[in-house]
C-alpha positions in Angstrom: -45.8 -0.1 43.4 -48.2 1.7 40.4 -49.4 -1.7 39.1 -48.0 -0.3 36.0 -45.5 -1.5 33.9 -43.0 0.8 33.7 -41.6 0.5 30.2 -43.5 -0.9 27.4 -40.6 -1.3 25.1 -36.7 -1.9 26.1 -34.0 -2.4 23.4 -30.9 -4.9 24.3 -27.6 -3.6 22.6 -24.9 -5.7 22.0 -22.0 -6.8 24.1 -19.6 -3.8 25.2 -15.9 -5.3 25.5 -12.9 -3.8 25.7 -10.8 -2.7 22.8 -8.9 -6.0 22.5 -12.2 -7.5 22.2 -11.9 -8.8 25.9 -15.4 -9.2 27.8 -15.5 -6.5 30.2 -15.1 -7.9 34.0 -14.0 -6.8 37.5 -11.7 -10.0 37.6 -9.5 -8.2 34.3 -9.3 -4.9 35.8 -10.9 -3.4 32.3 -14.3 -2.3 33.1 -14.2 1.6 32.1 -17.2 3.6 34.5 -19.1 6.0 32.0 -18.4 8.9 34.2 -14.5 8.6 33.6 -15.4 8.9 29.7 -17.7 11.9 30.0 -15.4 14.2 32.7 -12.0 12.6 31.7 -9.4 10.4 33.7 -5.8 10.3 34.4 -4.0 7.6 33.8 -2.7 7.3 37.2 -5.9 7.4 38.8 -7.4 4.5 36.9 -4.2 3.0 38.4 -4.9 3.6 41.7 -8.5 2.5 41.2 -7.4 -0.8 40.0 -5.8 -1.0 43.9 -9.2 -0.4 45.7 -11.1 -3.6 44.2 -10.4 -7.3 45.1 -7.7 -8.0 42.4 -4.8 -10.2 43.3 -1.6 -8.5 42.6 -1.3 -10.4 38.9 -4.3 -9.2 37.7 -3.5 -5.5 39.3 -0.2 -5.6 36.7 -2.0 -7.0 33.5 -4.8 -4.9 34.0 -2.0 -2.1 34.2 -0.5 -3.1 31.5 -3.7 -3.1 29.0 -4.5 0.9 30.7 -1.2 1.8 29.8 -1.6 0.4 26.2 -5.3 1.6 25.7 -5.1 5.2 27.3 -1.4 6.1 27.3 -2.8 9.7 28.0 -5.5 8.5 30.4 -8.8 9.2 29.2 -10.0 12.3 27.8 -13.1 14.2 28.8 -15.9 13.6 26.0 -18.9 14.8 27.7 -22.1 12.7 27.8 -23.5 13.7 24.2 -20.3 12.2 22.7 -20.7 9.3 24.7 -24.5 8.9 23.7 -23.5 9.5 20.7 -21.1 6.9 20.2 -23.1 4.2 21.9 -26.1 5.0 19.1 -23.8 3.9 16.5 -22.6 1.0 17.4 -26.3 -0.1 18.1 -25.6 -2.2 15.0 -27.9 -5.3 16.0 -25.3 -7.4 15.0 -21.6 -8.4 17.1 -20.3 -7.0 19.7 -18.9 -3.5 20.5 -15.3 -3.4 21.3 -14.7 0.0 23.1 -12.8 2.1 21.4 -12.1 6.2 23.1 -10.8 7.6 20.3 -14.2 6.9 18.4 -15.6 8.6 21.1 -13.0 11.5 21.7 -13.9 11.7 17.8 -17.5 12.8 18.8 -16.3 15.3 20.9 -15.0 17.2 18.5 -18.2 16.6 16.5 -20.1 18.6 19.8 -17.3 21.3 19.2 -18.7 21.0 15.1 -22.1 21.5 16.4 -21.2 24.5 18.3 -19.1 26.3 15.8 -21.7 26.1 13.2 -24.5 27.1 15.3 -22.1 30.4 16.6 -21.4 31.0 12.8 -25.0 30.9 11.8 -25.8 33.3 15.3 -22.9 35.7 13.9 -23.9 36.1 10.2 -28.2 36.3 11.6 -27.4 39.2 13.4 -29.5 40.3 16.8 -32.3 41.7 15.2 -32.7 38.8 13.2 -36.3 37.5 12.6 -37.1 33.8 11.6 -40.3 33.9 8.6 -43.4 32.0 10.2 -42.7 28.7 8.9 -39.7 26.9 7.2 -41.3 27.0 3.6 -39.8 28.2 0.3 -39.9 31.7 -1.1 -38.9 31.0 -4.3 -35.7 33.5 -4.2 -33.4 31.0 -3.1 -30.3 30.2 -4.6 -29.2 26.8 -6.2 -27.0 25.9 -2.8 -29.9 26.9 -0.6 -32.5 24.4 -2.4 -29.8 22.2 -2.3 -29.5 22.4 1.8 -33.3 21.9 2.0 -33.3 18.9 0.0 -30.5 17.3 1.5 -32.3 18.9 4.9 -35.5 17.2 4.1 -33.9 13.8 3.2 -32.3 13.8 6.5 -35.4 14.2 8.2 -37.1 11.4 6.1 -34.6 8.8 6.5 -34.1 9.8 10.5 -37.7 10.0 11.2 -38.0 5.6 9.1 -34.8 4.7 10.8 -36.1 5.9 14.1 -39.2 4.0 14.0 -37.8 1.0 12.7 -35.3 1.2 16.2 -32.4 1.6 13.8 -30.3 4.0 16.0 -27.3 3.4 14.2 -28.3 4.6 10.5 -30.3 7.4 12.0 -26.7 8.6 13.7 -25.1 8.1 10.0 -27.6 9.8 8.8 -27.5 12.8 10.9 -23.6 12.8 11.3 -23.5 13.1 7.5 -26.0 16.0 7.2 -24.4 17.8 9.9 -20.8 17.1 9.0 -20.8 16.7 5.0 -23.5 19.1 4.0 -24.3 21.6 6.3 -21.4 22.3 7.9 -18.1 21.5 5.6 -20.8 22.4 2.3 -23.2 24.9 2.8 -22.0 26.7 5.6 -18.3 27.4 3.8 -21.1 28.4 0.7 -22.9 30.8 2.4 -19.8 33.0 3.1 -19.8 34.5 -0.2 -24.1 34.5 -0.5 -23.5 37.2 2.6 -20.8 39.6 1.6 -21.3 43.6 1.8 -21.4 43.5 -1.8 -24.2 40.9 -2.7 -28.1 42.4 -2.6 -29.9 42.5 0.2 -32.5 39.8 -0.5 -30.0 37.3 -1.6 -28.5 37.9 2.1 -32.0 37.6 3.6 -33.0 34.4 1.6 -29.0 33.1 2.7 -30.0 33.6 6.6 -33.3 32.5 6.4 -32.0 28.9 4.8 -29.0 29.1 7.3 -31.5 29.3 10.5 -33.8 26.4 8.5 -31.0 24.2 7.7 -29.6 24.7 11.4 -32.5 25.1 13.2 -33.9 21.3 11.7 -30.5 20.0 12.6 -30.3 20.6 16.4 -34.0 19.4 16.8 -33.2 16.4 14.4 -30.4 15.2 16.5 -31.9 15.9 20.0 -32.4 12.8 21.0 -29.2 11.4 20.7 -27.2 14.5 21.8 -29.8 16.5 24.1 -27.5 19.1 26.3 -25.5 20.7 23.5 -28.5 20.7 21.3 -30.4 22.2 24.3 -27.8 24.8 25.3 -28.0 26.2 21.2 -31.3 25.8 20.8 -31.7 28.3 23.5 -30.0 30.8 21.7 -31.5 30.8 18.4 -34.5 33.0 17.7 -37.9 32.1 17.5 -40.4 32.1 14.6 -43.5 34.3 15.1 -45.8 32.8 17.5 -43.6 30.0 18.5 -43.8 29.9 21.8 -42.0 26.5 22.3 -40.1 26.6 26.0 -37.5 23.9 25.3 -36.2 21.9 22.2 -38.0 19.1 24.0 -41.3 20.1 23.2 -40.5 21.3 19.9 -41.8 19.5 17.0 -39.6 17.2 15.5 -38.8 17.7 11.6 -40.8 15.6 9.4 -40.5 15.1 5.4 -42.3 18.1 3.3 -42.8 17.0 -0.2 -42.2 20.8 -0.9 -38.9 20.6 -0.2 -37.7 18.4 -2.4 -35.4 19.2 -5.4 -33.7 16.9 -7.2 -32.9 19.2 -10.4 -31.0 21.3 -7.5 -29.3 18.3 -5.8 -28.0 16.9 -9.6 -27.0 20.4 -10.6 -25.1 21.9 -7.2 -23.6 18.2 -7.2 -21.8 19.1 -10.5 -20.7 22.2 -9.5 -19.4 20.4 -6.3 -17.5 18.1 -7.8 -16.2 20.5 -10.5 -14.9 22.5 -7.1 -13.2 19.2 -5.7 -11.7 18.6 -8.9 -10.1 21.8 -9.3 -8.7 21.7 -5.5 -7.6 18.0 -6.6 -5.4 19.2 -10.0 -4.4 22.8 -8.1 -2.9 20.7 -5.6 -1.3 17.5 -7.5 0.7 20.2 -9.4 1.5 21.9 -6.6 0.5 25.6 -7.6 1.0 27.9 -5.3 0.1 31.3 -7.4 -3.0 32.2 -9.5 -3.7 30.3 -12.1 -6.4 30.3 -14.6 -8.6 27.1 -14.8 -10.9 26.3 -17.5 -14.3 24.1 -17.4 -15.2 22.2 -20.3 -18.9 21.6 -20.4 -20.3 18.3 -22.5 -24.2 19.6 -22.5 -26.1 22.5 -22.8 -27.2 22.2 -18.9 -24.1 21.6 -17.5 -23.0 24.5 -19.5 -25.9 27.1 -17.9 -25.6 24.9 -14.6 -21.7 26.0 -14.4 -21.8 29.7 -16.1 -24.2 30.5 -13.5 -22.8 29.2 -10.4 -18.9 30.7 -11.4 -19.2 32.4 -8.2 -19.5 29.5 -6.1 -17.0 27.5 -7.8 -14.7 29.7 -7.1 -15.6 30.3 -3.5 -15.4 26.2 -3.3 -12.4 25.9 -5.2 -9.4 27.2 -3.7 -7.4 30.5 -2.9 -5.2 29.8 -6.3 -7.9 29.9 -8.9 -7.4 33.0 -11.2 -9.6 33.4 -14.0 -12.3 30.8 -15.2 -13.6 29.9 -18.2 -16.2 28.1 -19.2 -16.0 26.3 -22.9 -19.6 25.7 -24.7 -20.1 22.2 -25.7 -19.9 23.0 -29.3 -16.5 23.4 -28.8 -14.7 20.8 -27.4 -11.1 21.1 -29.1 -8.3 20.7 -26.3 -7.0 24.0 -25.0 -3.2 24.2 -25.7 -0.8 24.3 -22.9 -3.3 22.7 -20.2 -3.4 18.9 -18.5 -6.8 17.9 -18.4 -9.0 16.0 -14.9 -12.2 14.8 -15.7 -15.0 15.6 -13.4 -18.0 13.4 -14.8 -19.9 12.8 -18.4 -21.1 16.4 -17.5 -17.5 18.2 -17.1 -13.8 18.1 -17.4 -11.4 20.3 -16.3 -8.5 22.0 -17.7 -5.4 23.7 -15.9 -3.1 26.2 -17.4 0.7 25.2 -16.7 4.1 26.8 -17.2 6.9 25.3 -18.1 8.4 25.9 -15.0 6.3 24.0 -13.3 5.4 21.5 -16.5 9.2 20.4 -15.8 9.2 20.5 -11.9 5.8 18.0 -11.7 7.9 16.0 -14.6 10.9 15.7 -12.5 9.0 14.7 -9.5 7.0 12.2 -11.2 10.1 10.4 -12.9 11.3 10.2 -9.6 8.2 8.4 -8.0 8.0 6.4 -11.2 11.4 4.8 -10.3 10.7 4.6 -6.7 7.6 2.6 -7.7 9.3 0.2 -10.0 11.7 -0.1 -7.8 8.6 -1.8 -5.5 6.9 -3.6 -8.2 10.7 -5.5 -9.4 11.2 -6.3 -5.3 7.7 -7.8 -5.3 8.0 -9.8 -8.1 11.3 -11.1 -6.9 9.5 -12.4 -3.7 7.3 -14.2 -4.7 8.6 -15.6 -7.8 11.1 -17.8 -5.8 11.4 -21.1 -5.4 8.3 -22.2 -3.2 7.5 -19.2 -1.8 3.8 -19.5 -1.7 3.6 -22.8 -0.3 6.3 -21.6 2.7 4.2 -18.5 3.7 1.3 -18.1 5.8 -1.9 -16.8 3.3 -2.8 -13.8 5.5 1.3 -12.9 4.2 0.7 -13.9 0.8 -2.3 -11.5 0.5 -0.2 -8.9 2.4 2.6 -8.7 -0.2 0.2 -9.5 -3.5 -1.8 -6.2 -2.5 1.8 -4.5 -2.0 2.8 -5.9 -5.6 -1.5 -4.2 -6.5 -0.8 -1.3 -5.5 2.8 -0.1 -6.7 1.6 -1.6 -10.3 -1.3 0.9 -10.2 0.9 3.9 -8.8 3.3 3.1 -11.5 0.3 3.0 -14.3 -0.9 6.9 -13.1 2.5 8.0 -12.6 3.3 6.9 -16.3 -0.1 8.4 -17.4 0.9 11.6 -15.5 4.3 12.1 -17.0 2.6 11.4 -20.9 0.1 14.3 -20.0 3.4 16.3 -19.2 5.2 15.4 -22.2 2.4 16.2 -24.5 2.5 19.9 -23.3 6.0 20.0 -24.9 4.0 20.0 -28.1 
């Protein structure tokens, strides 16, 4: 009708079966309409709809039976960004997709992320909050906020390649990762104690100005995949000076600045990260339930200053039950007494103080799992060292019960590591 073509570019996804891997058809009675994803289904009525088609009766109870088995709860309303959302990732190039709702019910709840960060960021920015002109550097920000603008400007990098190269479902990783791993369940749970009363003012300042970057970059980055939730915050958030942009449609889409990048601040907040997962980890495998005083053994001068400086965040990362922390220079790296020991890299180890009370509690349990696991390992060996056994079993059985044997050997090796770290507290 224009004598124009009206795309210049399509892109084919794969297949979409069911989740038995089934080809989706009228004749099976398991062809799931979009709409009953995004607003949500009882199972009844995709019952009943099965009796307005052309299905024989037999097909009307086998495609019963497989609604019944796939959506026991009928289907629950995802909205149409989780649904997008979902389709992006599988857009693997390669087999086919085999439907799966809770994958896509799972993206729902990453929309509900989305909007609890962005409501977080809103609360802590206050109303009279007022964006700087541009999403540069000031210099004044802490090592958690250059390490958000790195990781910031790495999404946008490897978003804006995969994008071009039509690789929809890295440039989904990508952006679920930023949003999920860094920003939200990292930075975000950071910035809590960057904007207490007590903490100066421009430390506060610099905190919500990297908060609105970080956040503001992350609606725009993941836009085209998720448009109406990104659109509906995007709304709310304040504009920089001059920015007169009327939707997140026309705004410009994040591109890589060399001058965020920070690899000094990714190495170094990466320590102090997993220095904080390693202290939940040890709080947590001994069960502590009070205060208890943890100390970090540093193997380098820069891990030492890295880890002295960022105390504060460690302990904001690393649990309600951390007491008193110490960090031990490298010059110094005789054992502390009384204290089992989880190592966090080359850079770090970790030390936890333990009573006796709960040395013998931990070494009680562990005996007990100990026996439970040889217990395992002696029934797994007795199963396969009879007569003919491997030749009588199917190989998808053999492999079943040798990874069985695998894995209570190596639960009986830590479990007999864990109770000699016990027994040398004794000492």
């Amino acid at each position: 009708m224009t004598g124009k073509v009206p795309f210049t570019e399509v892109y084919c996804h794969s297949l979409i079966r069911d989740s038995e891997g089934r080809k989706m058809s009228k004749s099976l009675g398991n062809v799931i309409n979009p709409v009953d994803v995004i607003e949500g289904i009882e199972l009844q009525v995709l019952h009943d709809k099965l009796k307005h088609g052309n299905l024989a009766e037999k097909e009307i109870a086998a495609a019963t039976r497989y609604q019944k088995k796939a959506f026991p709860k009928g289907i629950p309303e995802c909205g149409t960004d989780a649904l997008r959302f979902a389709l992006v990732s599988y857009s693997t190039g390669g087999g086919d997709i085999n439907f799966d709702i809770q994958v896509i019910h799972g993206y729902r709840r990453f929309c509900n992320k989305i909007y609890q960060a962005t409501r977080y960021v809103l609360g802590k920015l206050g109303e009279d909050f007022k964006p700087q002109a541009t999403p540069a550097k000031t210099g004044k920000e802490s090592l958690s906020e250059r390490w958000i603008l790195h990781k910031f400007n790495n999404a946008a990098k490897l978003a804006n390649e995969s994008l071009e190269s039509r690789d929809f479902s890295v440039a989904s990783s990508v952006l679920y990762q930023y949003w999920y791993s860094q920003l939200c369940d990292v930075f975000i749970e950071n910035s809590k104690s960057l904007l207490q009363a007590d903490v100066p003012a421009e430390v506060q300042h610099s905190a919500k100005e990297t908060l609105y970057t970080a956040l503001e970059g992350a609606l725009t980055l993941i836009h085209p995949i998720m448009p109406f939730v990104t659109e509906e915050l995007w709304q709310r958030l304040p504009r920089r000076p001059n920015d007169a942009t009327p939707s997140i449609m026309k705004a410009a889409y994040p591109a890589y600045n060399p001058a965020l990048d920070d690899v000094a601040a990714e190495t170094a907040y990466e320590l102090i990260l997993a220095t904080s997962k390693t202290i939940r980890s040890i709080l947590a495998a001994y069960d502590v339930k009070g205060k208890s005083d943890i100390k970090i053994q540093t193997y380098d001068a820069t891990s030492y200053k890295t880890v002295s400086d960022e105390i504060h965040i460690i302990k904001s990362l690393g649990g309600k039950y951390i007491g008193e922390i110490a960090v031990l220079d490298p010059e110094n790296q005789t054992p502390p007494t009384g204290c089992v020991l989880s190592v966090v890299s080359a850079q770090a180890a970790v030390y936890l103080q333990v009573s006796d009370e709960v040395r013998l509690e931990q070494e009680e349990k562990a005996k007990l799992s100990l026996a439970k696991a040889q217990e395992v390992v002696k029934r797994q060996l007795g199963i396969m060292g009879s007569a003919g056994w491997k030749e009588k079993v199917k190989p998808e059985v053999r492999e079943l019960e040798e990874k069985k044997l695998r894995d209570a050997e190596s639960e009986a090796a830590r479990l007999e590591e864990h109770i000699m770290g016990l027994e040398k507290l004794k000492i």
